[in-house]
Backbone as ProteinMPNN parsed JSONL, in Angstrom:
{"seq_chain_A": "XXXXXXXXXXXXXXXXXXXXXXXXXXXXXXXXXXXXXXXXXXXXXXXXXXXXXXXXXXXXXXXXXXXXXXXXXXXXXXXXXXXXXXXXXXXXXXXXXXXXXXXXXXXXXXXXXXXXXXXXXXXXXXXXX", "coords_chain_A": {"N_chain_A": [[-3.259, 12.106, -6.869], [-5.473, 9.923, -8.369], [-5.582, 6.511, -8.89], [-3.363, 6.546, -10.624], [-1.103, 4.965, -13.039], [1.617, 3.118, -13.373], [4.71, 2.509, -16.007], [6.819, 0.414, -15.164], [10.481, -0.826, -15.633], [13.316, -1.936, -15.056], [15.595, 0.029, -15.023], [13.759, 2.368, -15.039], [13.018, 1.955, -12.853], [15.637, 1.929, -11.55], [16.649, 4.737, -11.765], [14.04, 6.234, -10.562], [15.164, 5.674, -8.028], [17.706, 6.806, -8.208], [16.678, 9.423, -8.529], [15.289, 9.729, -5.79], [17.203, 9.684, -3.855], [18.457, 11.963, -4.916], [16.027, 13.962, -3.982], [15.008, 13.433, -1.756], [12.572, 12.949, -0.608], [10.044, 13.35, 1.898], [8.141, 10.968, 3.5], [5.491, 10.538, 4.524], [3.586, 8.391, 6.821], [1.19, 6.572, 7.637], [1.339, 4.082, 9.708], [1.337, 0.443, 10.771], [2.452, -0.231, 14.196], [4.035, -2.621, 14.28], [5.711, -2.603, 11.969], [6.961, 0.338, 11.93], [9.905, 1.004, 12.398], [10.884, -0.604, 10.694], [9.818, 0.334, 8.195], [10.455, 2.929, 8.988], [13.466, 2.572, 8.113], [14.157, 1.341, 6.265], [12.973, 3.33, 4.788], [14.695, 5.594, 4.96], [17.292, 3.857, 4.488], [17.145, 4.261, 1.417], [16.88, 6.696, 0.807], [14.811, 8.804, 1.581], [12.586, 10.395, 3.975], [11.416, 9.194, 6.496], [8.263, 9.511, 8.508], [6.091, 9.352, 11.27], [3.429, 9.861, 11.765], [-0.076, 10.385, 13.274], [-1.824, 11.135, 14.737], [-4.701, 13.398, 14.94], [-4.285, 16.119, 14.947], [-1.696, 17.196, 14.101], [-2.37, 16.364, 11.686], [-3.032, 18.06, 8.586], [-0.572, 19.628, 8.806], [1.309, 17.953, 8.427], [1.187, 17.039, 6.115], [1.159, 18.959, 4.322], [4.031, 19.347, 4.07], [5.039, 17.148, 2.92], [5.335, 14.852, 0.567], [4.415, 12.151, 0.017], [1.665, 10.116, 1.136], [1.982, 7.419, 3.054], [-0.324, 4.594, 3.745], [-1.007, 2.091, 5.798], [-2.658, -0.308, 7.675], [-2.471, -2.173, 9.651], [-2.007, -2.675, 12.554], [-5.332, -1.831, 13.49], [-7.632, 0.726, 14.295], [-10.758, 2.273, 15.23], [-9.618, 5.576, 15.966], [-7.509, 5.184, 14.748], [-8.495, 4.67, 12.226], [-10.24, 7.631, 11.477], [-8.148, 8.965, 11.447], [-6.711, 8.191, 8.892], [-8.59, 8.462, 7.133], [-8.322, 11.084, 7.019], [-6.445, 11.901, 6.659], [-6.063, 11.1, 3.989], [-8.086, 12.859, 2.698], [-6.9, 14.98, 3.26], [-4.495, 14.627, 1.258], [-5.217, 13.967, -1.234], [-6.273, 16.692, -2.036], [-4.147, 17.782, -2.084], [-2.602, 17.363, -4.913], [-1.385, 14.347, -3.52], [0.625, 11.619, -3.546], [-0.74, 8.356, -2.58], [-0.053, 5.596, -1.064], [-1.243, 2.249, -0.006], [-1.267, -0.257, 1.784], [-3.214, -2.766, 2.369], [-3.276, -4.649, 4.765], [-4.469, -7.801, 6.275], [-6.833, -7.472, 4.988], [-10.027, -8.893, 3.694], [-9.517, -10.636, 6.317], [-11.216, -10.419, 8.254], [-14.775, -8.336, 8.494], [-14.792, -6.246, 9.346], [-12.141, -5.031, 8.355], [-12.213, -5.846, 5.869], [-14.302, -3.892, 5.506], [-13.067, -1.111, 5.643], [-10.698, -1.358, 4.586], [-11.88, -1.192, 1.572], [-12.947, 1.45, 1.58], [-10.963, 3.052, 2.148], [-9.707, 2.694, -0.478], [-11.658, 3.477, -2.015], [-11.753, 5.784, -1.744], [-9.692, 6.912, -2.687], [-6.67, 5.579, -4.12], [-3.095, 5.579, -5.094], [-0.96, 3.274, -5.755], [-1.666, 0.451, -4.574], [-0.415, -2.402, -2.211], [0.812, -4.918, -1.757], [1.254, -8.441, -0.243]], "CA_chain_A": [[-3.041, 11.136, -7.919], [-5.929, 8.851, -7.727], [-5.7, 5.585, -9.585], [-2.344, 6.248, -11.198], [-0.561, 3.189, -13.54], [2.956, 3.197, -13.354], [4.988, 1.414, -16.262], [8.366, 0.319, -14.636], [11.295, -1.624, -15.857], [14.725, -2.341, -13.913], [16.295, 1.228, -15.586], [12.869, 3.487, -14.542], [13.565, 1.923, -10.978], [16.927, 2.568, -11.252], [16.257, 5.965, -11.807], [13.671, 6.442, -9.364], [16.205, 5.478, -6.825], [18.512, 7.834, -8.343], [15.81, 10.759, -7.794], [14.621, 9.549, -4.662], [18.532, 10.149, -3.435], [18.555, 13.687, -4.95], [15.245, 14.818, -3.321], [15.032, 13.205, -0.401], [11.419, 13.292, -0.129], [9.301, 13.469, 2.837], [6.968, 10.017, 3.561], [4.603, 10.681, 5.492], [3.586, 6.878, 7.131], [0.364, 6.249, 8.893], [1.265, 2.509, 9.44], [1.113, 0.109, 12.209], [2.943, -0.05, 15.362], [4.759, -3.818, 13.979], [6.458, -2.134, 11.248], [7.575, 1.291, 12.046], [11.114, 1.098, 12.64], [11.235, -1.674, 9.784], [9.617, 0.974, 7.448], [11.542, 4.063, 8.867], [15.067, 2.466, 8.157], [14.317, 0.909, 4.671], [13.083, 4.635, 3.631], [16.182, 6.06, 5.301], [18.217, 3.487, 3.423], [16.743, 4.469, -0.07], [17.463, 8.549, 0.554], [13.625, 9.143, 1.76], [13.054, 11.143, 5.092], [9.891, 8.922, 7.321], [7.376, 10.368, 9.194], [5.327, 8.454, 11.509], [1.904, 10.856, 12.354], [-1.399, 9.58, 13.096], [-2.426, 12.052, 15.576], [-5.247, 14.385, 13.737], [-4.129, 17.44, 15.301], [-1.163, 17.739, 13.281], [-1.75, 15.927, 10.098], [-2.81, 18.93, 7.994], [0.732, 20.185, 8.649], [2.285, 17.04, 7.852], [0.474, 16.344, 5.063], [1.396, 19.992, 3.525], [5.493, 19.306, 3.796], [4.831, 15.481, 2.734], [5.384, 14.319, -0.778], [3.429, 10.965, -0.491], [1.283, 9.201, 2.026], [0.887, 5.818, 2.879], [-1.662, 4.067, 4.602], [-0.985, 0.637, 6.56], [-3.805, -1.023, 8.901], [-2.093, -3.604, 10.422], [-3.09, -2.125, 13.849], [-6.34, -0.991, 13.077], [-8.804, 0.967, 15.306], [-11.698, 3.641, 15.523], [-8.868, 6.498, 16.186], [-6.552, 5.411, 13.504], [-9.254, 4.7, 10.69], [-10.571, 8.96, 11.771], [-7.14, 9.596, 10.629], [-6.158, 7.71, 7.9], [-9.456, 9.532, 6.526], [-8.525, 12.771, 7.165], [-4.978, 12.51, 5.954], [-6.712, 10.354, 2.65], [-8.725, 13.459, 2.09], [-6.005, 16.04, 2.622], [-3.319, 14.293, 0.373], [-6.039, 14.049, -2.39], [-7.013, 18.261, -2.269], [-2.932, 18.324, -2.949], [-2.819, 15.733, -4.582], [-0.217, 13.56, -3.293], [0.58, 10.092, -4.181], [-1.246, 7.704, -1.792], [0.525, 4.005, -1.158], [-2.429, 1.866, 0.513], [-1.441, -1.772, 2.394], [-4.564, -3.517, 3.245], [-2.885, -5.528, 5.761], [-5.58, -8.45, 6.648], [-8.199, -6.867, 4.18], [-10.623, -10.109, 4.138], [-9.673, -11.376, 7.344], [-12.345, -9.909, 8.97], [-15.308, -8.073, 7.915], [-14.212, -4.212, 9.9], [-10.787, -4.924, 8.101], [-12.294, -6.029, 4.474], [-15.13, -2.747, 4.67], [-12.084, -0.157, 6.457], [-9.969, -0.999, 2.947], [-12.853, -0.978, 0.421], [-13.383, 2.614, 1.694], [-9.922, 3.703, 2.134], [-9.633, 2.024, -1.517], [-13.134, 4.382, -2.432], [-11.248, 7.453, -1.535], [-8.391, 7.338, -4.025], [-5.129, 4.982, -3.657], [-2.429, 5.503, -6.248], [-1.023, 1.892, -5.38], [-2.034, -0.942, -3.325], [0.685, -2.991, -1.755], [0.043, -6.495, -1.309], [2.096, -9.84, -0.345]], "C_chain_A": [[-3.945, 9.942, -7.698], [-5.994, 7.483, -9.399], [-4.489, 5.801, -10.769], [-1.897, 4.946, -11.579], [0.711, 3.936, -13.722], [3.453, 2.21, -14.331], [6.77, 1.474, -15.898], [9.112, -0.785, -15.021], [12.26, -1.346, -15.537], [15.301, -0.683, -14.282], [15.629, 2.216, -15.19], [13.536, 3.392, -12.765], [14.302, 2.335, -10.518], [16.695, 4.344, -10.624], [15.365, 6.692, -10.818], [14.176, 6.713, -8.119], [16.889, 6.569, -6.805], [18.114, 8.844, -7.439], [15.439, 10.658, -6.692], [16.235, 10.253, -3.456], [18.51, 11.468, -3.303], [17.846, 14.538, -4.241], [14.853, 14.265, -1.98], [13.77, 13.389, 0.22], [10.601, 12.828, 1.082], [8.007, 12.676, 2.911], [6.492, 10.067, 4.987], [3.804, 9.163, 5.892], [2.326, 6.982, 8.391], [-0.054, 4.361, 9.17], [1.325, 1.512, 11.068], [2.671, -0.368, 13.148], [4.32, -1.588, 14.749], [5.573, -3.4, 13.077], [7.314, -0.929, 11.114], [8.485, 1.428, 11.874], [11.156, 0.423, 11.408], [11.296, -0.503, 8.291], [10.537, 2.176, 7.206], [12.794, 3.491, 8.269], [14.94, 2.126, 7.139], [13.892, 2.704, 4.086], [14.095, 5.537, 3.757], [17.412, 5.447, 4.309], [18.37, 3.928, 1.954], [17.071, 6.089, -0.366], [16.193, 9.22, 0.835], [14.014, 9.924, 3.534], [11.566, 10.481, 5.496], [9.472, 10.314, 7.79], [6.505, 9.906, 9.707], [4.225, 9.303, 12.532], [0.802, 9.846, 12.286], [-2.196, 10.013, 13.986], [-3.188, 13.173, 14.329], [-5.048, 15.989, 14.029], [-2.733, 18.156, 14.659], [-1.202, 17.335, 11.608], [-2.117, 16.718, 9.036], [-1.315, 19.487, 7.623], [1.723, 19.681, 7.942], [1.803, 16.8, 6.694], [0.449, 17.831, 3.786], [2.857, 19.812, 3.268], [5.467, 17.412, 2.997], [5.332, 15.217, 1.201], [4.994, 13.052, -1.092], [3.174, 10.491, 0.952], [1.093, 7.515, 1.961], [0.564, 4.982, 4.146], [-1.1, 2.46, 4.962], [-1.874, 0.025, 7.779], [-3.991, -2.319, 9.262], [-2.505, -3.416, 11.816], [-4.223, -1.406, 13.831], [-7.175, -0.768, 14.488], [-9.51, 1.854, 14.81], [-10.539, 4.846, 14.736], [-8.121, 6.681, 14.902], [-7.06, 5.255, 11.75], [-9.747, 6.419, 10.232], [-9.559, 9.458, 10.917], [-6.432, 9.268, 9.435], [-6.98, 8.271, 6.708], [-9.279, 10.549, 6.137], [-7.309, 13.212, 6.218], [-5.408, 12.415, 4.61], [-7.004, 11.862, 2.095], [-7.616, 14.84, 2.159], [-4.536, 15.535, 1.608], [-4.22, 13.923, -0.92], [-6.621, 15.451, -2.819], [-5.621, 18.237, -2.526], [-2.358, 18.475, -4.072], [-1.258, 15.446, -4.319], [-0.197, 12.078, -3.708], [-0.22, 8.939, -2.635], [-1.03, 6.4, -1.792], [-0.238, 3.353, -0.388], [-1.749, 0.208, 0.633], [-2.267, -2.375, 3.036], [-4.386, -4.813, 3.764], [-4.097, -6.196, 6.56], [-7.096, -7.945, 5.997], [-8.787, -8.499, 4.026], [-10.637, -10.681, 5.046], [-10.838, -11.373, 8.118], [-13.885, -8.779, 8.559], [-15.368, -6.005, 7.797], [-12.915, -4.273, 8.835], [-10.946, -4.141, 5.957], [-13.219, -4.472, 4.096], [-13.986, -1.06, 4.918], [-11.126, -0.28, 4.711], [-10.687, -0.896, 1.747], [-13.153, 0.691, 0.351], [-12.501, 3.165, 1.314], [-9.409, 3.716, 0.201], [-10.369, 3.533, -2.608], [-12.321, 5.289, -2.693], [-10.3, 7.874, -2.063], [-7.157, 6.813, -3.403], [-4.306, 5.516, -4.865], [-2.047, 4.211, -6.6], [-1.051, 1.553, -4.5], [-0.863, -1.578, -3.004], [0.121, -3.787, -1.322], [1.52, -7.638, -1.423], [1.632, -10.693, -0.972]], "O_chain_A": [[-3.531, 9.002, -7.02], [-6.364, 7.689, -10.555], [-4.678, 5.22, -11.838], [-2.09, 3.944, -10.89], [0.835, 5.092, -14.124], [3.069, 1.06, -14.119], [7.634, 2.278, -16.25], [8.552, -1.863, -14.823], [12.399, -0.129, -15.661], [15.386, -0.154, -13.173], [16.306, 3.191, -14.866], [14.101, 4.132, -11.96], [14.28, 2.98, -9.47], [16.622, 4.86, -9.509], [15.813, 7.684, -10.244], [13.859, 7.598, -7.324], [16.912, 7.327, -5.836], [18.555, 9.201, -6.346], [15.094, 11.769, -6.288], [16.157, 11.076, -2.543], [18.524, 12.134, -2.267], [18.319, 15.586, -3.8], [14.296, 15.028, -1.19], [13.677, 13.873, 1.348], [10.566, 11.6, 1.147], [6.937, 13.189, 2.582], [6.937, 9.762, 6.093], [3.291, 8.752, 4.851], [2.432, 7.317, 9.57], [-1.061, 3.681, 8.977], [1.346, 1.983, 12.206], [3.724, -0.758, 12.643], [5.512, -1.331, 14.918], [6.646, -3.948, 13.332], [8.286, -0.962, 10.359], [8.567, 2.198, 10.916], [11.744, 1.231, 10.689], [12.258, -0.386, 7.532], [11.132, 2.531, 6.188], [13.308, 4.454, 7.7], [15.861, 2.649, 6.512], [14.46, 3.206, 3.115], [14.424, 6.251, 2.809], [18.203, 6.092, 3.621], [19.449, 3.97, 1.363], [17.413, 6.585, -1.439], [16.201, 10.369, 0.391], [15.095, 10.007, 4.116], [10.564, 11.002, 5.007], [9.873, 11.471, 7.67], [5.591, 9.767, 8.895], [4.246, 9.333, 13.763], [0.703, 8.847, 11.574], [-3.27, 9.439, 14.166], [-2.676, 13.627, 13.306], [-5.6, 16.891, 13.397], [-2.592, 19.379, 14.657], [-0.503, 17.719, 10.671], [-1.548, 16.242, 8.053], [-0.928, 19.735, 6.481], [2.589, 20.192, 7.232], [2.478, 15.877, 6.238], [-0.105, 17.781, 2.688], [3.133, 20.13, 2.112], [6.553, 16.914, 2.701], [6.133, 16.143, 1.072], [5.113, 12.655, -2.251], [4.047, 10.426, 1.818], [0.452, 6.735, 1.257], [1.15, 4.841, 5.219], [-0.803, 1.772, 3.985], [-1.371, 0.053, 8.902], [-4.891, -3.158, 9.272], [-3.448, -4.105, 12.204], [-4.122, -0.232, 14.187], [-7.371, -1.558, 15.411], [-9.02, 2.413, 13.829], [-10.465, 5.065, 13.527], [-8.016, 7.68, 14.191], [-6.519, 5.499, 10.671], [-9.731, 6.722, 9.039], [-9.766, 10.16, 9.928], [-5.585, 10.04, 8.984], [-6.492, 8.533, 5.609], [-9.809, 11.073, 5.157], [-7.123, 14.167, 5.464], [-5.257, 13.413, 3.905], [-6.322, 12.23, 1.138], [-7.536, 15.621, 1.21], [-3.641, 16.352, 1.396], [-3.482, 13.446, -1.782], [-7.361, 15.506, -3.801], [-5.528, 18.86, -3.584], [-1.686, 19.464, -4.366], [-0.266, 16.049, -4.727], [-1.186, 11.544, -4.211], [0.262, 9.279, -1.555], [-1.793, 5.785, -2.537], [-0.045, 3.992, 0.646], [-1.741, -0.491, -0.38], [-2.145, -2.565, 4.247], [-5.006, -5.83, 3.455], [-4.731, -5.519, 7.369], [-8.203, -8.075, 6.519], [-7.949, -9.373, 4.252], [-11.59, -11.452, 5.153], [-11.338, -12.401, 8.575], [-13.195, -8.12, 7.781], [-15.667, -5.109, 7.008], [-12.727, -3.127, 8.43], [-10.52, -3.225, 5.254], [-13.116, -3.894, 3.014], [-14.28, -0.032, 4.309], [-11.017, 0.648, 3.909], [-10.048, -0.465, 0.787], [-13.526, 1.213, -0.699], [-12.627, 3.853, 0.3], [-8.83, 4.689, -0.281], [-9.865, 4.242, -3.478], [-12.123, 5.644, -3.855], [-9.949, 9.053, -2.022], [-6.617, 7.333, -2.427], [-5.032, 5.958, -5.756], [-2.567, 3.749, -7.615], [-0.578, 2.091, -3.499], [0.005, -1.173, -3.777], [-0.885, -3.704, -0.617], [2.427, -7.678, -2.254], [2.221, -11.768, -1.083]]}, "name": "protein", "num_of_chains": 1, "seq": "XXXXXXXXXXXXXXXXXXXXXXXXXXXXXXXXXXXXXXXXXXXXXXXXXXXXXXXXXXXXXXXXXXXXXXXXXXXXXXXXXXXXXXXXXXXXXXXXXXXXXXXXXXXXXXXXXXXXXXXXXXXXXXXXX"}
């Protein structure tokens, strides 16, 4: 799903929620180390099932049972940009939905060209404070 528009008002959300209950889908989370637990337990609360991979030796696998990725590079490195790639490009041959937080995008100039790419390669939405 690249560049999906969503139009949502309080009753779609609702609803969302609803379905999100019924299917219990499988988020796959390649996010940083400061949020994990924060992330797992709010998608637990909502009726979602985490998933916190970022090793590239299984994320094919995970990224076949998955029903949406999303990307967070609040701890960014080398290792974890390899994989945020890899997953990017196998949840776009599915397609899957792709949720993209460019945590410190401008701060720095590795941060601002690391989300312009990730950006490149097909988000569905961005997540921003």
């Amino acid at each position: 799903m690249k560049n999906s528009a969503y139009n949502l008002d309080s009753t779609s959300i609702f609803n969302y929620l609803a379905l999100l209950c019924t299917k219990k889908p499988l988020i796959h989370n390649i996010t940083n180390f400061v949020t994990m637990q924060i992330i797992a337990n709010s998608l637990l609360a909502i009726g979602a099932s985490p998933i916190m991979a970022h090793s590239k030796n299984e994320l094919a696998e995970i990224i076949q049972i998955a029903n949406a990725l999303v990307i967070n590079i609040g701890t960014l490195d080398e290792g974890w940009i390899d994989s945020i790639k890899y997953a990017q490009h196998l949840a776009n041959k599915k397609p899957l939905p792709v949720i993209f937080d460019p945590v410190g995008a401008g701060a720095t100039p590795y941060r601002t060209q690391t989300a312009r790419e990730i950006i490149k390669n097909g988000v569905s939405i961005v997540r921003g404070n």
